[in-house]
C-alpha atoms as one frame of an Amber mdcrd trajectory, in Angstrom:
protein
  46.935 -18.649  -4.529  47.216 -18.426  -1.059  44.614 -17.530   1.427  45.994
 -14.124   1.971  46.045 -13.369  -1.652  42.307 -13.525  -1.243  41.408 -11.508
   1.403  41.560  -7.833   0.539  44.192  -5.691   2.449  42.898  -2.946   5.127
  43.303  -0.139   2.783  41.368  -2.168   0.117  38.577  -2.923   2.752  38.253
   0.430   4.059  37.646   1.872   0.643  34.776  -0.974   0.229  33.417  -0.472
   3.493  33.407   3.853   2.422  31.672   3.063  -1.364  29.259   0.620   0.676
  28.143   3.614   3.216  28.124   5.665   0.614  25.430   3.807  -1.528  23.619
   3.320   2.038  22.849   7.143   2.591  22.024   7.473  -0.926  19.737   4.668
  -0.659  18.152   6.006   3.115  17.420   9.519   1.189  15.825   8.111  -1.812
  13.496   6.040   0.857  13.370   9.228   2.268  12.133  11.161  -1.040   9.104
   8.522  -1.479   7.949   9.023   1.981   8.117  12.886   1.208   6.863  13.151
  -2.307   3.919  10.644  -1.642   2.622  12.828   1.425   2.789  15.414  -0.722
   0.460  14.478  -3.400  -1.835  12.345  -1.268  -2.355  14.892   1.347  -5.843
  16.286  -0.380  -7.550  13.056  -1.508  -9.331  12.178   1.684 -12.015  10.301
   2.291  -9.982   7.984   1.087 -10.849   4.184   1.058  -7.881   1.571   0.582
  -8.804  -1.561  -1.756  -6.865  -4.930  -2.135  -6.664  -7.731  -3.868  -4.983
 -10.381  -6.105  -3.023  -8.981  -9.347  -3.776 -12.104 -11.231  -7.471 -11.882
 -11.320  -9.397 -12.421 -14.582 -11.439  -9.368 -15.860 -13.971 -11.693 -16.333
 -13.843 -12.769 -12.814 -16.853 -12.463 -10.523 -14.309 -11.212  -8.036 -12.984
  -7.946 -10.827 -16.665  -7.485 -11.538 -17.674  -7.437  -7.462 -14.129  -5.241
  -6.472 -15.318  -2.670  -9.468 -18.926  -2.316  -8.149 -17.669  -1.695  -4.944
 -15.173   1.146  -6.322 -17.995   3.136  -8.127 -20.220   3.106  -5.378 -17.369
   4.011  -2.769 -16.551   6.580  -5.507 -19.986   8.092  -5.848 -20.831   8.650
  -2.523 -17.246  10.697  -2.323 -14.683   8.385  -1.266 -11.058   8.898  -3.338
 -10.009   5.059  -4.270  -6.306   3.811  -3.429  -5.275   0.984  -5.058  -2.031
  -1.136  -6.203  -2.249   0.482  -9.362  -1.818  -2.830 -11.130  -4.270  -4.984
 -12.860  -6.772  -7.716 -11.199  -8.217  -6.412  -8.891  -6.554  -3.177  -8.461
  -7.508  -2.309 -11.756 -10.642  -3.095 -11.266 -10.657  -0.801  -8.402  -9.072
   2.029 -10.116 -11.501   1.471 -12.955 -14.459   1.606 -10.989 -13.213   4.782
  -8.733 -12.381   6.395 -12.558 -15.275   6.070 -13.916 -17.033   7.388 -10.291
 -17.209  11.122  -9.046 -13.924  11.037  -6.803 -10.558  10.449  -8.065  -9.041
   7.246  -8.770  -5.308   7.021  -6.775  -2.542   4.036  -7.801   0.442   3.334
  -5.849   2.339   1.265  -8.046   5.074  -0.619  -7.476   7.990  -1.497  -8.572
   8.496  -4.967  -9.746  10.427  -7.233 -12.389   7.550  -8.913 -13.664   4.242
  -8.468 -12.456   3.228  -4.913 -12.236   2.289  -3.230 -14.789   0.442   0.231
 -14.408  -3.201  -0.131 -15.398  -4.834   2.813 -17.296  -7.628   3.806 -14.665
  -5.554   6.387 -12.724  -6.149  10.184 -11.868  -3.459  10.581  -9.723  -0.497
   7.510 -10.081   2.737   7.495  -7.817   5.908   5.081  -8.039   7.638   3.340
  -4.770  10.310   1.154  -5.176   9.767   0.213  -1.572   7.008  -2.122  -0.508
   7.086  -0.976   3.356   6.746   2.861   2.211   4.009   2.463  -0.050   2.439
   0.583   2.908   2.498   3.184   4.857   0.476   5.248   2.263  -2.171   2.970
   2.159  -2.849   2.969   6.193  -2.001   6.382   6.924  -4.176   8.101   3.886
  -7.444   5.615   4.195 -10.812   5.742   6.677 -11.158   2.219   4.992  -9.790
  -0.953   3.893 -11.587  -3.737   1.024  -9.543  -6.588   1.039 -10.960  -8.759
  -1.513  -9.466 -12.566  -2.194  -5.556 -11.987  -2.917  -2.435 -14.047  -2.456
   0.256 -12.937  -0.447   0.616  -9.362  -1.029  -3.193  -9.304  -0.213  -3.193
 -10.748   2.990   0.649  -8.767   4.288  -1.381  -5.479   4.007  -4.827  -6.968
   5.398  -2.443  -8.192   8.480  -0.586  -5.152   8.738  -3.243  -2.868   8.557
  -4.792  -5.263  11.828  -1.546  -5.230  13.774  -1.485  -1.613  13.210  -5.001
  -0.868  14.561  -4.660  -3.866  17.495  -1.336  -2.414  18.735  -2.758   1.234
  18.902  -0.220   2.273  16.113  -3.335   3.379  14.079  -6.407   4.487  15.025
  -9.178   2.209  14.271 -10.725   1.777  10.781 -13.389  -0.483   9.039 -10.943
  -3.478   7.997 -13.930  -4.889   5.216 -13.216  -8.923   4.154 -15.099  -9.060
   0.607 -15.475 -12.777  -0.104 -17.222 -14.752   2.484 -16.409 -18.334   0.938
 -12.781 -17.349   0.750 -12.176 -15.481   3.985 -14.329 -18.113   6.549 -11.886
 -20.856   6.478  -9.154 -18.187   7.705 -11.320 -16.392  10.428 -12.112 -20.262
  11.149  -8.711 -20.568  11.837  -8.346 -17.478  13.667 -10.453 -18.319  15.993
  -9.436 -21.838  16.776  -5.766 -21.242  16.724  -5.328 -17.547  17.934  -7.812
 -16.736  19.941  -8.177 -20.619  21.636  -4.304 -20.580  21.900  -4.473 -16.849
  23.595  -2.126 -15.365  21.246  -4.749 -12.613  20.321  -7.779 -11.483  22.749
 -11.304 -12.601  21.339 -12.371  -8.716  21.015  -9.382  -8.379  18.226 -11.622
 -10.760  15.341 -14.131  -7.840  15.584 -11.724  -5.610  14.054 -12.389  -7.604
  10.965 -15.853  -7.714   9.106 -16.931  -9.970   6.084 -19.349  -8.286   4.066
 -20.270  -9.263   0.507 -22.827  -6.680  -0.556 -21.544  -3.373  -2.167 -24.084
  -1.128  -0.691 -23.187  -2.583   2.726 -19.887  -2.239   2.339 -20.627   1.782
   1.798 -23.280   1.978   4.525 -20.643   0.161   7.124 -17.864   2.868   6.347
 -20.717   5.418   6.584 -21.903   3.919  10.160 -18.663   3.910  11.395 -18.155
   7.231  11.055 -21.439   8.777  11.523 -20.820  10.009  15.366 -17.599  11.717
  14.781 -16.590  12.667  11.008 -14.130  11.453   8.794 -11.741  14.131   9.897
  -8.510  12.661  12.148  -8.605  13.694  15.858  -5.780  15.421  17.148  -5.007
  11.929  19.129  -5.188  10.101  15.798  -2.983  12.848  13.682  -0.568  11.669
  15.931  -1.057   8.049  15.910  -0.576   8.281  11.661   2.626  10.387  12.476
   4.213   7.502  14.683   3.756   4.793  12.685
């Protein structure tokens, strides 16, 4: 076979090219659809407080037990609960925000193996995009838990920080749950970005590591004490340019 036997003609490679483009603006307007269908349903859950965390978590972990505390007391004093909508601890958020006065919100995703939809959810929505269902998460929560996660965990923590550092976002308690597993990072933080001037000192305070549930709830309530939960006209417009 010779090389030109192999390399499709023009008209061959034009059709390609047109069923390629074709699947493309299919795939844009489904992308499209989750942004639109999400806003949708999320738009009257607010307060809203986002939690993270690892999927493979024990239920018997100190960690599940600590994330589902947290929920029902975030719950209870009003706050809707967003979470993965898997298990670990995202079920044990959505269990502890179900079993609270305030609904319990999953945005699954997703995925060939790991995800599975845990039973804890009054409102559940489906992305098949990880950078849309971000977007949920920042632009519908006063608040972020991250509690000790792998690398899911720590992409939203980070985004959710370059978000509020770059002024994409308005600012929002960013809560590290886990002080023995967070300290060597903000260690590192500290010594490497802030030493080597890739991030000012100020930005670390955009971060807080708090262990205690009911501290966790009376930090969200501090930070918002002066001005409401309600988005500012300046911030409605930060959430729709993100």
């Amino acid at each position: 076979m010779s090389l030109s036997d192999k390399i499709p003609q023009t008209s061959d490679r034009y059709a390609m090219m047109q069923r390629f483009r074709a699947r493309e603006a299919w795939h844009v307007m489904k992308i499209l659809s989750e942004f639109v269908e999400s806003a949708e349903e999320l738009q009257g859950i607010t307060p809203a407080v986002s939690i993270f965390g690892s999927a493979r978590t024990a239920r018997d972990h100190r960690h599940y037990k600590l994330a589902e505390e947290i929920a029902r007391l975030l719950s209870d004093a009003g706050f809707s609960i967003i979470s993965g909508g898997g298990p670990g601890i995202m079920e044990a958020a959505n269990k502890g925000a179900f079993y609270g006065r305030s609904p319990s919100v999953a945005l699954n995703i997703v995925l060939p193996h790991e995800q599975h939809p845990n039973p804890y959810q009054d409102l559940s929505l489906k992305f098949n995009h990880f950078f849309s269902r971000k977007v949920m998460f920042v632009k519908h929560a006063i608040a972020y838990v991250v509690m000790p996660g792998g690398f899911g965990t720590l992409d939203e923590m980070f985004e959710a920080l370059t978000l509020v550092q770059t002024g994409k976002s308005r600012r929002i308690p960013i809560i590290l749950c886990g002080r023995e597993f967070w300290s060597g990072l903000i260690d590192w933080m500290r010594a490497q970005l802030v030493e080597g001037g890739m991030i000012h000192p100020d930005d670390l305070d955009l971060v807080k590591l708090i262990d205690e549930p009911q501290a966790i709830v009376d930090t969200i309530f501090k930070h918002y004490e002066t001005r409401g939960f309600e988005a500012s006209p300046e911030e409605r417009e930060q959430l729709l340019n993100l």
